[in-house]
N, C-alpha and C positions, 0 to 999 in steps of 0.2 A: 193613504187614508182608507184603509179598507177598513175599517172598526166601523161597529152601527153608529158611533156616536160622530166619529168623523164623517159617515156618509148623511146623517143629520145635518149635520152641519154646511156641507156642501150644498144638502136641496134646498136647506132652510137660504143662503146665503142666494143660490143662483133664482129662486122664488119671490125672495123679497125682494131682489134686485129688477126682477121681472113686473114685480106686483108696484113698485116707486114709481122704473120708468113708463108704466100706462096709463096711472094713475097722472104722472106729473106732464102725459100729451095731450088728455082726454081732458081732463078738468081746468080750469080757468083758472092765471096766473095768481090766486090766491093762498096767501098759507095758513089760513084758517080752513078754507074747503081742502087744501091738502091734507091737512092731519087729519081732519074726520071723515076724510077716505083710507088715508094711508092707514091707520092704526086698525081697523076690523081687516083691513087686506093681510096685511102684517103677521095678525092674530092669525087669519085663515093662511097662509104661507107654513106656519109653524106646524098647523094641525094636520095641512097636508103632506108636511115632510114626516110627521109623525107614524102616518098612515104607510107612505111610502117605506119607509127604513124599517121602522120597528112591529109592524103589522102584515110586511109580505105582499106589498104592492108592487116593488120594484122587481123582486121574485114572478110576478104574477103578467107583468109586463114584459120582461125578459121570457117569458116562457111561450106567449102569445106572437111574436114575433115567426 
């Protein structure tokens, strides 16, 4: 998966999988307050994989090292 859109995909997946499981420690066993966390985290998940991939974060990180 070196393509930009597979390495999207990777952040977008290992983010939101990040952004569910904190969201579903932190918050109360409710799944009403679940969605209306989860869905803005979700959104933010995408925009920062967007940032990372396709804007030269992950470039900028790797270089910073």
């Amino acid at each position: 998966m070196s393509s930009s859109s597979g390495r999207f995909v990777g952040a977008f997946l290992i983010l939101s999988g990040l952004a569910i499981t904190v969201a579903a420690t932190v918050l109360p066993p409710d799944p009403y307050t679940l969605v209306l966390a989860v869905v803005p985290l979700v959104v933010a998940a995408a925009l920062v994989s967007y940032l990372l991939v396709y804007r030269g974060g992950l470039e900028y990180l790797e270089r910073r090292r």
